[in-house]
PAGU-202830 format. One record per atom (N, C-alpha, C, CB): residue number from 1; residue in three letters; atom name; x, y, z. Coordinates in nm, 4 decimals. Glycine has a CB too. Example, Ala and Ser with C-alpha at 12.3 -4.5 7.8 and 13.67 -1.06 7.14 Angstrom:
2
    nr   rest   atom         px         py         pz
     1    Ala      N     1.3190    -0.5690     0.7800
     1    Ala     CA     1.2300    -0.4500     0.7800
     1    Ala      C     1.3200    -0.3300     0.7800
     1    Ala     CB     1.1308    -0.4473     0.9046
     2    Ser      N     1.2850    -0.2250     0.7080
     2    Ser     CA     1.3670    -0.1060     0.7140
     2    Ser      C     1.2900     0.0030     0.7870
     2    Ser     CB     1.4084    -0.0598     0.5725
REM end
This chain:
135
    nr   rest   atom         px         py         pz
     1    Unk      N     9.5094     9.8421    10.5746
     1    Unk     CA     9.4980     9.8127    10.4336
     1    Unk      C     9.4078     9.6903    10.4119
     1    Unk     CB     9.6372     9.7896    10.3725
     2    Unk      N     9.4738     9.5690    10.4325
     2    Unk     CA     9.4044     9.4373    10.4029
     2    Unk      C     9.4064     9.3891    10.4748
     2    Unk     CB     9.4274     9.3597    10.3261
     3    Unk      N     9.4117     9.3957    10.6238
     3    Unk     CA     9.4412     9.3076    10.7163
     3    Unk      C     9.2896     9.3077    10.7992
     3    Unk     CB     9.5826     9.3533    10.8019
     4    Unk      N     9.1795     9.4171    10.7371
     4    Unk     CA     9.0692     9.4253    10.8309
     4    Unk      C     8.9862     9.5327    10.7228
     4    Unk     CB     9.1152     9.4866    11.0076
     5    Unk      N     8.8621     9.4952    10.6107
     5    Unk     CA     8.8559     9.5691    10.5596
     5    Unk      C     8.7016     9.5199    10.5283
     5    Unk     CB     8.9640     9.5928    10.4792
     6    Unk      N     8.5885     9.5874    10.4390
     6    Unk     CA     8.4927     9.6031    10.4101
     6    Unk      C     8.5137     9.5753    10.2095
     6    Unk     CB     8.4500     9.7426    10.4885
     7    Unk      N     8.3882     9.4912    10.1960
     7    Unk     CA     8.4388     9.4457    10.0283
     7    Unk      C     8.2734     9.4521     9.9947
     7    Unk     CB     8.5419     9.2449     9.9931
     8    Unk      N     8.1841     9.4626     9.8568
     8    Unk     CA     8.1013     9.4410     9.8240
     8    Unk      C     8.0830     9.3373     9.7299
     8    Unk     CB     8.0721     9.5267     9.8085
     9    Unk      N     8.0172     9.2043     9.7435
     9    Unk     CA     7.9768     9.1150     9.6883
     9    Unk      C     7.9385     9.1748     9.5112
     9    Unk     CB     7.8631     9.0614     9.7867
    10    Unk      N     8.0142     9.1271     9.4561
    10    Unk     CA     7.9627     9.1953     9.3161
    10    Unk      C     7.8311     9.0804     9.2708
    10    Unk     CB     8.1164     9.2024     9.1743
    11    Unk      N     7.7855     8.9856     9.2763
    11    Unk     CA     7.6954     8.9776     9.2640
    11    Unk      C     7.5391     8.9699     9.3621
    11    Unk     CB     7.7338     8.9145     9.2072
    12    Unk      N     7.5825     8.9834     9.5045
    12    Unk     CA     7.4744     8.9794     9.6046
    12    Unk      C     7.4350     9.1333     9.6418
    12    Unk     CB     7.5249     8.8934     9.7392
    13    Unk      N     7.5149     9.2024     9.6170
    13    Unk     CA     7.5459     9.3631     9.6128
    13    Unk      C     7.5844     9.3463     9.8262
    13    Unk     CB     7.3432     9.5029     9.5340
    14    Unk      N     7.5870     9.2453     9.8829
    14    Unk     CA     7.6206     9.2315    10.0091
    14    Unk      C     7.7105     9.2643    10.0772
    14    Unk     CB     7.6206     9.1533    10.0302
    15    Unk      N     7.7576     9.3428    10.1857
    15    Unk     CA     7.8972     9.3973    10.2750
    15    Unk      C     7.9645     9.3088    10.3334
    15    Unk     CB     7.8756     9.4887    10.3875
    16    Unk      N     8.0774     9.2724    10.3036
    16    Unk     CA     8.1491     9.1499    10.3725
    16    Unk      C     8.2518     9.2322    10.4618
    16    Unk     CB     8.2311     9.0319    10.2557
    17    Unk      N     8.2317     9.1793    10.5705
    17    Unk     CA     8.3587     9.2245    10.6544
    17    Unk      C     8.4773     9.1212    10.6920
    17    Unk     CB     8.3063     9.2760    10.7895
    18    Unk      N     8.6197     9.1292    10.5970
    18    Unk     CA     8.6929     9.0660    10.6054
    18    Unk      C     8.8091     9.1019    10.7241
    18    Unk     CB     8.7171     9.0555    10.4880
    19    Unk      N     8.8476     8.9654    10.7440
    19    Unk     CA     8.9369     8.9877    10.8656
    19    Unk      C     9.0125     8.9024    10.8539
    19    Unk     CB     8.8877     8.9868    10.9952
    20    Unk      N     9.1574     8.8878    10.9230
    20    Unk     CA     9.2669     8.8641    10.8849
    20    Unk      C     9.2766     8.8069    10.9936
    20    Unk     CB     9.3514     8.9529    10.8397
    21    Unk      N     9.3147     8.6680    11.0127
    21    Unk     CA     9.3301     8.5815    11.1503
    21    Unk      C     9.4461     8.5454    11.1787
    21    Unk     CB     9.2616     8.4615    11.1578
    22    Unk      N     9.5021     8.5118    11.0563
    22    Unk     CA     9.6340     8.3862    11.1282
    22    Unk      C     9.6719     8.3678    10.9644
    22    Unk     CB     9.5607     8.1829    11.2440
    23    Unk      N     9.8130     8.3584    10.9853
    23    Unk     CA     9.8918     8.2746    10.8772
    23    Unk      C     9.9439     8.1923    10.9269
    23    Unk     CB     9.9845     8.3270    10.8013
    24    Unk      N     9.9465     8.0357    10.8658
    24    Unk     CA     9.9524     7.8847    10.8794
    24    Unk      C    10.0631     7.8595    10.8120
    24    Unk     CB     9.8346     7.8015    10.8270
    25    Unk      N    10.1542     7.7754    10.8528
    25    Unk     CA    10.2513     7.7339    10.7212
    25    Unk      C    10.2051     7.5696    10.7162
    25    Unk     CB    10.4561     7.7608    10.7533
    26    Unk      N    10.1078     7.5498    10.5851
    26    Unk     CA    10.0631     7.4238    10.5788
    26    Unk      C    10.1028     7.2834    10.5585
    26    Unk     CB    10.0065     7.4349    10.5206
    27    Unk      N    10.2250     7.3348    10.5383
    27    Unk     CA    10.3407     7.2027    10.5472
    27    Unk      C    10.2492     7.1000    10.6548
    27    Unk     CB    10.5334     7.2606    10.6338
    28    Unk      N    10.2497     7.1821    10.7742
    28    Unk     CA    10.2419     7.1233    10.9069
    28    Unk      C    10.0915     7.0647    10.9631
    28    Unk     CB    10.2927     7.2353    11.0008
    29    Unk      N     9.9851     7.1563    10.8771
    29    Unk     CA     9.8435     7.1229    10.8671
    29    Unk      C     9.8021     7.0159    10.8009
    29    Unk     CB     9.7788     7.2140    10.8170
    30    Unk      N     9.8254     7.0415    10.6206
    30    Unk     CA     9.7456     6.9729    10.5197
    30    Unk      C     9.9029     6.9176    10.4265
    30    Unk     CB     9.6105     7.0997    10.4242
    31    Unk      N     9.9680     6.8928    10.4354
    31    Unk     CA    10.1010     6.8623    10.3679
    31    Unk      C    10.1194     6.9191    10.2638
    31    Unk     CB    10.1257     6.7410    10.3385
    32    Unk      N    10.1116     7.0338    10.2449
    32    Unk     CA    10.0879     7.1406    10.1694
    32    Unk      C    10.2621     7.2059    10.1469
    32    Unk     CB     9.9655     7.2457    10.2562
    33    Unk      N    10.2713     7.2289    10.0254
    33    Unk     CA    10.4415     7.3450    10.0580
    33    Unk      C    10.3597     7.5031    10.0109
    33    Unk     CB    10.6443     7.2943     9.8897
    34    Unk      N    10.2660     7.5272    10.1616
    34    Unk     CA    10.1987     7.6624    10.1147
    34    Unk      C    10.1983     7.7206    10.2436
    34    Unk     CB    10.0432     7.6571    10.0407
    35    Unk      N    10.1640     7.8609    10.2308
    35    Unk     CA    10.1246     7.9048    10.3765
    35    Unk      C     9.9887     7.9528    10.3268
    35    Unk     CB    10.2291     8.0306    10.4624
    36    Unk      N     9.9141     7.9044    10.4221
    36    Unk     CA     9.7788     7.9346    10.4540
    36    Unk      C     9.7419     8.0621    10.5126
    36    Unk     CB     9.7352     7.8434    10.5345
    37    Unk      N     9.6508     8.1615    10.4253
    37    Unk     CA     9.5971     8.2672    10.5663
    37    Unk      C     9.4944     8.2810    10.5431
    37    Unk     CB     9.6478     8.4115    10.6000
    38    Unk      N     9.4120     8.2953    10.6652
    38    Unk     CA     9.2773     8.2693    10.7407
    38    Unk      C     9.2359     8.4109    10.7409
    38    Unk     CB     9.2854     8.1960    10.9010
    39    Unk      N     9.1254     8.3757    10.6823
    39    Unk     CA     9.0476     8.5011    10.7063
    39    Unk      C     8.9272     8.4963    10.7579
    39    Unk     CB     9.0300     8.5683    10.6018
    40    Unk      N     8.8399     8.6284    10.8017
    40    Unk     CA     8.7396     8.5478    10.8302
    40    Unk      C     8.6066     8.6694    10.7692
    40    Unk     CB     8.7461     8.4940    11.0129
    41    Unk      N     8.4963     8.5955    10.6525
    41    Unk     CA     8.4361     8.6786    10.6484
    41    Unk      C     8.3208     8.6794    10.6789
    41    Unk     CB     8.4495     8.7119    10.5742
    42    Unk      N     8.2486     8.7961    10.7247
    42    Unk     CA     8.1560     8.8203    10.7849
    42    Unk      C     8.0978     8.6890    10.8639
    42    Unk     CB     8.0776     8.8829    10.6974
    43    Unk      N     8.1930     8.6701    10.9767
    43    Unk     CA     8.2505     8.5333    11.0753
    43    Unk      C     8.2458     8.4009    11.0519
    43    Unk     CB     8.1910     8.5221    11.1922
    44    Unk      N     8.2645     8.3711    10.8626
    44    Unk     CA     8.2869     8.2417    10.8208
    44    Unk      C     8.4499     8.2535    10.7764
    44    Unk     CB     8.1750     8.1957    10.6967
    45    Unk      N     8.4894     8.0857    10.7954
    45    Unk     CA     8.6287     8.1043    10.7601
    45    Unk      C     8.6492     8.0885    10.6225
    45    Unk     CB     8.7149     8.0159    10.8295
    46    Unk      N     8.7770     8.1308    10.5969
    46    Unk     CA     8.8128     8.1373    10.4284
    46    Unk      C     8.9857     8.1751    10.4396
    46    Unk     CB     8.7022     8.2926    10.3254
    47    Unk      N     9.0301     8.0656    10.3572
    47    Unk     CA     9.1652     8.0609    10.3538
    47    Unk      C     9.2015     8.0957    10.2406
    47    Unk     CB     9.2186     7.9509    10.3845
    48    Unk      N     9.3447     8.1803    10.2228
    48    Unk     CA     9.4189     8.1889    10.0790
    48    Unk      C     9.5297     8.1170    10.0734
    48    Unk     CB     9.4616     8.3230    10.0371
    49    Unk      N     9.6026     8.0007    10.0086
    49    Unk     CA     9.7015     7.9447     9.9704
    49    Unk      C     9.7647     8.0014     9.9038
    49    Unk     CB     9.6890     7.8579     9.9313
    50    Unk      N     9.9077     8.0550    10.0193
    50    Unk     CA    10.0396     8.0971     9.8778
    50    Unk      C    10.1003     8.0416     9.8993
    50    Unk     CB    10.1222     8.2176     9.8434
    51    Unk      N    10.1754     7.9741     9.7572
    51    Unk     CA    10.2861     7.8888     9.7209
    51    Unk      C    10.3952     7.9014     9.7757
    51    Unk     CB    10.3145     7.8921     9.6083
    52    Unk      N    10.4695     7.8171     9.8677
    52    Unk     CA    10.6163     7.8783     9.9601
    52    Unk      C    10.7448     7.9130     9.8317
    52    Unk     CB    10.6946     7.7152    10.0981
    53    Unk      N    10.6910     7.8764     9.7087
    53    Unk     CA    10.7813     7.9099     9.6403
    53    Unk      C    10.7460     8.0573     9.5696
    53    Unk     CB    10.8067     7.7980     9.5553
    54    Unk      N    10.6596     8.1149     9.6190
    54    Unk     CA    10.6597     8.2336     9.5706
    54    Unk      C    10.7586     8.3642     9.6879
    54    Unk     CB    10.4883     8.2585     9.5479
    55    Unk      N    10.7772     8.2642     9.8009
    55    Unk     CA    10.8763     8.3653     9.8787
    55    Unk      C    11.0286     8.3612     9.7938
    55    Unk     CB    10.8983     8.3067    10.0608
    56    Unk      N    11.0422     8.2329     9.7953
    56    Unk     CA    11.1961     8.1991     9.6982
    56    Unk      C    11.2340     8.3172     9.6181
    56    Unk     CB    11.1804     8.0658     9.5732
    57    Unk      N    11.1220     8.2992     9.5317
    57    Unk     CA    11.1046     8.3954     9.4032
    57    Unk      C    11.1424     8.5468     9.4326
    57    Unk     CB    10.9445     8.3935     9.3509
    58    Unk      N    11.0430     8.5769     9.4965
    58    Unk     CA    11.0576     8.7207     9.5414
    58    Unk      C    11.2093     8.7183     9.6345
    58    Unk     CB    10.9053     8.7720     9.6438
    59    Unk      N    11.2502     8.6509     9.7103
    59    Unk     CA    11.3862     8.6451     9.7406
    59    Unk      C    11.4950     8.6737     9.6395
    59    Unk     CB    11.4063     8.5269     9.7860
    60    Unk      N    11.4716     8.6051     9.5038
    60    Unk     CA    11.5587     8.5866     9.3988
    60    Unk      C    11.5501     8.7289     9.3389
    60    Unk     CB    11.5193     8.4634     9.3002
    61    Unk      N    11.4046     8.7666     9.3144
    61    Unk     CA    11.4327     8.9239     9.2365
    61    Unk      C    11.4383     9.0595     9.2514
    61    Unk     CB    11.3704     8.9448     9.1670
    62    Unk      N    11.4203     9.0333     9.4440
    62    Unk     CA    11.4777     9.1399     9.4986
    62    Unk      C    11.5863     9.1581     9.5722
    62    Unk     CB    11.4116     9.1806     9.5512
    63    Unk      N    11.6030     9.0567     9.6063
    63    Unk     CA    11.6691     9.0522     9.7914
    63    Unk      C    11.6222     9.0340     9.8618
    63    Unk     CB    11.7143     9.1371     9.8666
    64    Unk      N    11.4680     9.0506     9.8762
    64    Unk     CA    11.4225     9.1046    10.0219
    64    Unk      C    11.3133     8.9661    10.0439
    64    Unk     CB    11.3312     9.2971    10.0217
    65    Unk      N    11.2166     8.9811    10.1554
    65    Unk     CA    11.1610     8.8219    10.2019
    65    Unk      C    11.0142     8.8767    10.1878
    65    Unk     CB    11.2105     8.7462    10.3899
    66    Unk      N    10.9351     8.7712    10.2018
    66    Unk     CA    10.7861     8.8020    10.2202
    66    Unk      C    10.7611     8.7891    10.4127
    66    Unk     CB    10.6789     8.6621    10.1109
    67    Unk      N    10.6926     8.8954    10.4451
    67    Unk     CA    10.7136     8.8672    10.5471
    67    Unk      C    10.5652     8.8404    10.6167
    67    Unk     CB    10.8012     8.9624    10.5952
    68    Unk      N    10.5423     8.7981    10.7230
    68    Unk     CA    10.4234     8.7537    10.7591
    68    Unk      C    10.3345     8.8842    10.7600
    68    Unk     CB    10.4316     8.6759    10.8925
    69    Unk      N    10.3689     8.9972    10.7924
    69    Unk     CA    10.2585     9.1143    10.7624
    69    Unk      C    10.2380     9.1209    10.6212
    69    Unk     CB    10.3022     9.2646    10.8120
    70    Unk      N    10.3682     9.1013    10.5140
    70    Unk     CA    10.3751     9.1593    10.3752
    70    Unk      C    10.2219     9.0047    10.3469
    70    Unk     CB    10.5964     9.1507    10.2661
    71    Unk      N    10.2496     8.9036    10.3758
    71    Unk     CA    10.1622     8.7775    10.3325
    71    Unk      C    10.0485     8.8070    10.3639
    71    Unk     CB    10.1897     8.6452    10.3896
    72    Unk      N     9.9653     8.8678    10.4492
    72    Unk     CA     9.8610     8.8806    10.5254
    72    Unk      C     9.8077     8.9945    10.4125
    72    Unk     CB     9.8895     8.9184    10.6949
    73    Unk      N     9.8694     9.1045    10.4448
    73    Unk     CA     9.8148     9.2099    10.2583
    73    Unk      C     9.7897     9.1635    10.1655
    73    Unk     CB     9.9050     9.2971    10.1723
    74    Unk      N     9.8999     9.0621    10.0969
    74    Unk     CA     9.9100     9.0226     9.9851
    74    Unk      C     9.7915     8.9447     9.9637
    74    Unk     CB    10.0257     8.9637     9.9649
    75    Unk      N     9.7391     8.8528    10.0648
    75    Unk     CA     9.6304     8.7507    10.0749
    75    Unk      C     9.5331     8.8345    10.0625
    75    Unk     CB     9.6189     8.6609    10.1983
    76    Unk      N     9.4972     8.9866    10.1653
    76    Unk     CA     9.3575     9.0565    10.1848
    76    Unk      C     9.3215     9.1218    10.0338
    76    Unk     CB     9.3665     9.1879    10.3159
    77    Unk      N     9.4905     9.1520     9.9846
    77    Unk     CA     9.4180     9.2484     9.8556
    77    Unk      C     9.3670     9.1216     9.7037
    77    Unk     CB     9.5851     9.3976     9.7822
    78    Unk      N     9.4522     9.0066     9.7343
    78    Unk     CA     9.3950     8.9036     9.6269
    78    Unk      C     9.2340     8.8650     9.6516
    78    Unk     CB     9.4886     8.7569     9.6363
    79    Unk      N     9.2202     8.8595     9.8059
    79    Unk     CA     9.0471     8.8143     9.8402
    79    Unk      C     8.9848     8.9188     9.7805
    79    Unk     CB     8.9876     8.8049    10.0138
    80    Unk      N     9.0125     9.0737     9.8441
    80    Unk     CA     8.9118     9.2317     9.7636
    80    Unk      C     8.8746     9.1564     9.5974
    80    Unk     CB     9.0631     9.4423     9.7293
    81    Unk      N     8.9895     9.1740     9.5700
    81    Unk     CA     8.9691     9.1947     9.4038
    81    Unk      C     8.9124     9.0608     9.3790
    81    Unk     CB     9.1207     9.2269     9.3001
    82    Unk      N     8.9438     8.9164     9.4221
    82    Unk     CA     8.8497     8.8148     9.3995
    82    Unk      C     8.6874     8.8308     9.4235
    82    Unk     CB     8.8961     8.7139     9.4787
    83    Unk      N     8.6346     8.8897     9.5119
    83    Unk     CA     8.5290     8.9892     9.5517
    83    Unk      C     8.4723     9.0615     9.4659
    83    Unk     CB     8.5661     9.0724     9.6322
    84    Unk      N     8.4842     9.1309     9.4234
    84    Unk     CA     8.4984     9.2503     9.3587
    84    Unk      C     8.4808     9.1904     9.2073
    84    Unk     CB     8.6439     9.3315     9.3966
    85    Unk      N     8.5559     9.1118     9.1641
    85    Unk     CA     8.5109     9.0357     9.0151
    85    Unk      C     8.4244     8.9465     9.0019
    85    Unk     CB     8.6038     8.9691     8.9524
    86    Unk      N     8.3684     8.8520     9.1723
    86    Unk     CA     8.2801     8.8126     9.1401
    86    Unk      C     8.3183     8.6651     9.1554
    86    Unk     CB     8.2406     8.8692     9.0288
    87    Unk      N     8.4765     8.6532     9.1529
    87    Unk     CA     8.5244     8.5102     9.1818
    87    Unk      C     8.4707     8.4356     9.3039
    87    Unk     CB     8.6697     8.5125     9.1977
    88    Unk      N     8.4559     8.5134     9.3809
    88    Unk     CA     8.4311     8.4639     9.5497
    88    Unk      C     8.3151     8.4009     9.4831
    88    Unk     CB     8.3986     8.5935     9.7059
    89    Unk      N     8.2628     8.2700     9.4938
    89    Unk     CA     8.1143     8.2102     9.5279
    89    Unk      C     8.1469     8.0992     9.6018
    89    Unk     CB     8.0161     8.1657     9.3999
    90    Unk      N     8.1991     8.1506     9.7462
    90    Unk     CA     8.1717     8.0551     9.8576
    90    Unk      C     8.2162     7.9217     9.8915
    90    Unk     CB     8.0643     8.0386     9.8565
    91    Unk      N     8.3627     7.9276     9.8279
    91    Unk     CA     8.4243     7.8190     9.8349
    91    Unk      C     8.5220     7.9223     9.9597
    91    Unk     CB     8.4898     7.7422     9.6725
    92    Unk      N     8.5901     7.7786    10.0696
    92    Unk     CA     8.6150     7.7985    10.1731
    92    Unk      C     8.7714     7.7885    10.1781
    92    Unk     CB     8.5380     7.7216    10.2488
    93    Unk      N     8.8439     7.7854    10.0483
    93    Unk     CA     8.9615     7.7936    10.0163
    93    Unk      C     9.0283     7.8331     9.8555
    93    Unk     CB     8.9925     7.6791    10.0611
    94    Unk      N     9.1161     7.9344     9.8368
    94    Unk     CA     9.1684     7.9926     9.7022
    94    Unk      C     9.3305     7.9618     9.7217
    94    Unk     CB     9.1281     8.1754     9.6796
    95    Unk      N     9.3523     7.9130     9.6072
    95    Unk     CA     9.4820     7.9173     9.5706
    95    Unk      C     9.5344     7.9798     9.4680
    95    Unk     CB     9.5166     7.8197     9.5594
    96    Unk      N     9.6711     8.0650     9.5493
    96    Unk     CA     9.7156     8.1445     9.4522
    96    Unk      C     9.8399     8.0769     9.3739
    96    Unk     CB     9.7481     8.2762     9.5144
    97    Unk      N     9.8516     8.1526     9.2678
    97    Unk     CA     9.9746     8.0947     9.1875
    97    Unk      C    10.1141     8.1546     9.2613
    97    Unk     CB     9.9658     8.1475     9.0121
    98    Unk      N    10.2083     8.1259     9.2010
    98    Unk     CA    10.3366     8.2587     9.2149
    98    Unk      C    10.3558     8.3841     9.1743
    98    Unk     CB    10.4406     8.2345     9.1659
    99    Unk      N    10.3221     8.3461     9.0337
    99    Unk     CA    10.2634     8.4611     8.9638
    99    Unk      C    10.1906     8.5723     9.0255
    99    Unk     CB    10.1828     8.4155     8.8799
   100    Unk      N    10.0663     8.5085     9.0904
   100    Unk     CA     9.9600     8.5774     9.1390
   100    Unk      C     9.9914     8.6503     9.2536
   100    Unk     CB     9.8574     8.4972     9.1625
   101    Unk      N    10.0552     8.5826     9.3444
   101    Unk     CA    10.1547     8.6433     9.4426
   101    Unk      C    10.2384     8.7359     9.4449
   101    Unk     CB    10.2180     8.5812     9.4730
   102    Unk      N    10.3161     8.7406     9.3346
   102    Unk     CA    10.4244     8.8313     9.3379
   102    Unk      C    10.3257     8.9758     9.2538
   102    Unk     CB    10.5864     8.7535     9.2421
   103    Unk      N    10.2454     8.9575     9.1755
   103    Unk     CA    10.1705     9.0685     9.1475
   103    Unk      C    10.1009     9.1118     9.2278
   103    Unk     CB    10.1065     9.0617     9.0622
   104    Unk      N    10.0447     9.0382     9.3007
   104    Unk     CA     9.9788     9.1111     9.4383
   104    Unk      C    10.0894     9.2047     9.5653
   104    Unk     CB     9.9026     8.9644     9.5308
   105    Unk      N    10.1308     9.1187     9.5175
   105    Unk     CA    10.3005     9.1769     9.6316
   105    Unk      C    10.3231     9.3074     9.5856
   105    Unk     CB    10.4870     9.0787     9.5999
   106    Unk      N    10.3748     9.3087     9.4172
   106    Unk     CA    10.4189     9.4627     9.4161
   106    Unk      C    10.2651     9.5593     9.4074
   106    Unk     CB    10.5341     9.4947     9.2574
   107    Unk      N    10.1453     9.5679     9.3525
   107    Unk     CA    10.0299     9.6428     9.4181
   107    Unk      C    10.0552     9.6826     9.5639
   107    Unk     CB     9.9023     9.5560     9.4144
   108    Unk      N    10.0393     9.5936     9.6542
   108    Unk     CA    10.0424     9.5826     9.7838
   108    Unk      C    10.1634     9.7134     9.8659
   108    Unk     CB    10.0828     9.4156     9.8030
   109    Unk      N    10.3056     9.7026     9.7836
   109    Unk     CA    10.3932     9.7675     9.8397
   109    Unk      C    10.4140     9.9453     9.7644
   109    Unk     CB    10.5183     9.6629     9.8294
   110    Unk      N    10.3103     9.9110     9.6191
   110    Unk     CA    10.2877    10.0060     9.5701
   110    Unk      C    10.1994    10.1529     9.6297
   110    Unk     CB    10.2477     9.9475     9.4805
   111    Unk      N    10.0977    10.0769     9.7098
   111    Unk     CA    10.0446    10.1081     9.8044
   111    Unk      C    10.1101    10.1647     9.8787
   111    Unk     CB     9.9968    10.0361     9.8475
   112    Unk      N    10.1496    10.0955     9.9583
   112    Unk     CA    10.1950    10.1086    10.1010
   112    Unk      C    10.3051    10.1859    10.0743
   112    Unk     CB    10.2276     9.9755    10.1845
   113    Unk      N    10.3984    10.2118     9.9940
   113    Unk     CA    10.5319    10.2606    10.0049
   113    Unk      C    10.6412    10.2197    10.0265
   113    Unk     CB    10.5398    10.3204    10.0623
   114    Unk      N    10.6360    10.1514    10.1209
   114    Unk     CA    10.7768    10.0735    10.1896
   114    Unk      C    10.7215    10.0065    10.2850
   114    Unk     CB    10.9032    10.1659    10.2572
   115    Unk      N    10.8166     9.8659    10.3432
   115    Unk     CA    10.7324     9.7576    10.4017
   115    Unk      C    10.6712     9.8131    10.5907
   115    Unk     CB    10.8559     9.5941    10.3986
   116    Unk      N    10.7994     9.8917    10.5659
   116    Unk     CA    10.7695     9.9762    10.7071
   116    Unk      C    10.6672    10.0217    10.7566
   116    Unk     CB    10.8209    10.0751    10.7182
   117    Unk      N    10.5936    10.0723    10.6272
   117    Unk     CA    10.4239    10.1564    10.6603
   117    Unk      C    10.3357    10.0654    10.6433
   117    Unk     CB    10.3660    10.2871    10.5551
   118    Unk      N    10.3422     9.8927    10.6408
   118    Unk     CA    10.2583     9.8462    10.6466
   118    Unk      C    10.1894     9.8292    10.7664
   118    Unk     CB    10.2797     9.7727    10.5955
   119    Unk      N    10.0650     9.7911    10.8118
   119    Unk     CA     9.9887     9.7978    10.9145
   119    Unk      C    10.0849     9.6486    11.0362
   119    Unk     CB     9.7995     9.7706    10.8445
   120    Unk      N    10.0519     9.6932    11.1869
   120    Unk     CA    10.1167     9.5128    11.2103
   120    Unk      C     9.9852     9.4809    11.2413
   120    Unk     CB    10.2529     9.4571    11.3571
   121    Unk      N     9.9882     9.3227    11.2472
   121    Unk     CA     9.9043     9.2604    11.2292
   121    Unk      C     9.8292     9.2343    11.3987
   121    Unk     CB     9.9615     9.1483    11.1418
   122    Unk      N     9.7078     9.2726    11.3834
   122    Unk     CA     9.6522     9.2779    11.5119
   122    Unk      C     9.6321     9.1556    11.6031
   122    Unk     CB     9.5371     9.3325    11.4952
   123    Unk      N     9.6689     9.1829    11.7705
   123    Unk     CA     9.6213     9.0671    11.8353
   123    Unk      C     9.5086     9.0472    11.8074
   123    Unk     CB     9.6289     9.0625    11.9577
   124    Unk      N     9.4347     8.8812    11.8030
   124    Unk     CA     9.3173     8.7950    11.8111
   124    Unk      C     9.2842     8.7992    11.9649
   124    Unk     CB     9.3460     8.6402    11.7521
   125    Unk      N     9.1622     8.8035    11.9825
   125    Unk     CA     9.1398     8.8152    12.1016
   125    Unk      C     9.1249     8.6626    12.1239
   125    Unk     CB     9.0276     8.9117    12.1363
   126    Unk      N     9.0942     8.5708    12.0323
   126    Unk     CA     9.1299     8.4671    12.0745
   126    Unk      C     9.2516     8.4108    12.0744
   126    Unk     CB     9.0705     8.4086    12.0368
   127    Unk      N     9.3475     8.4556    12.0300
   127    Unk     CA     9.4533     8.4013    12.0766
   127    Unk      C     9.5482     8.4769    12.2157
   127    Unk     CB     9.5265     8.3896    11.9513
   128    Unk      N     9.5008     8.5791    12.2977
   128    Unk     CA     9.5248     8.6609    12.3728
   128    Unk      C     9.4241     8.5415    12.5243
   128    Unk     CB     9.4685     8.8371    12.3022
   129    Unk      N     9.3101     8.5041    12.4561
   129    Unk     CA     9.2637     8.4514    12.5803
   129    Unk      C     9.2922     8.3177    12.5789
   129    Unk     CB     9.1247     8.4735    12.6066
   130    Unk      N     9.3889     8.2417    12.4810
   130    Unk     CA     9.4346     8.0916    12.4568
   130    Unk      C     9.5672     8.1117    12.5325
   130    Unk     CB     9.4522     8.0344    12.2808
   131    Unk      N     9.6370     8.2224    12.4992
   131    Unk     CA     9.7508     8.2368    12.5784
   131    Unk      C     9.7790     8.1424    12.7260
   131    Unk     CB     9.7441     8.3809    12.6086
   132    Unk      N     9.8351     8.1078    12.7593
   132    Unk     CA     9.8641     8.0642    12.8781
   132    Unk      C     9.9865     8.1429    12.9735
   132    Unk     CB     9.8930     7.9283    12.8495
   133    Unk      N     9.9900     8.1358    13.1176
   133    Unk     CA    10.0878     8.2328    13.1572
   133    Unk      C    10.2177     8.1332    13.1689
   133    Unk     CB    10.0436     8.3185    13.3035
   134    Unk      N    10.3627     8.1626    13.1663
   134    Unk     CA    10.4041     8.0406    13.1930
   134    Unk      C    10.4916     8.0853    13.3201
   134    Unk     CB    10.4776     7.9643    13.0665
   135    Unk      N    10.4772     7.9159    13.3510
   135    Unk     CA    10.4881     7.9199    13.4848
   135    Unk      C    10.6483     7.9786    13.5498
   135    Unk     CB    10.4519     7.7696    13.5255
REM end
């Protein structure tokens, strides 16, 4: 779905190939109460900020959690459509609201069906060759 996808620059008419790296919980990075996810397009980086209180939320009006695959969609399909309208001009970080989140969330599962059929999120080959064996 969003975890590895192809977008057209609405104003460069250009093919971006987005990719899905890593989700950050930025507490721990930038003192942030967000989680960060990394994307990478056409092999520059680009982060989306969601609000840790938009998991709360969605906790509160369903039951259920955001989960690090559900965050990684939610982030790829907010970048498409930021894309796609034209928002993207090359700033190297977006922040989403709660709001923005939880509407991306239900699209996302609207999609998908149930959280089950979402894609899992692929090994990095760099983090496969950072690995260490332990001893």
């Amino acid at each position: 779905m969003y975890e590895d996808f192809h977008v057209t620059d609405r104003w460069t008419g250009e093919d971006l190939h987005c990719r899905w790296k890593a989700n950050i919980v930025a507490i721990a990075t930038r003192h942030a109460d967000a989680v960060d996810v990394r994307f990478e397009v056409n092999k520059r980086p680009l982060w989306i900020a969601m609000p840790c209180t938009a998991w709360v939320e969605q906790k509160k009006r369903t039951g259920n959690v955001i989960t690090d695959q559900l965050a990684a969609q939610i982030a790829g399909h907010y970048l498409k459509q930021a894309v796609e309208s034209g928002y993207d001009n090359g700033r190297e970080m977006y922040t989403m609201s709660v709001d923005e989140v939880l509407e991306h969330l239900d699209v996302v599962l609207r999609e998908a069906g149930h959280t089950s059929k979402l894609p899992t999120l692929p090994a990095t080959n760099e983090l496969q060759n950072d690995a260490q064996p332990v001893p």
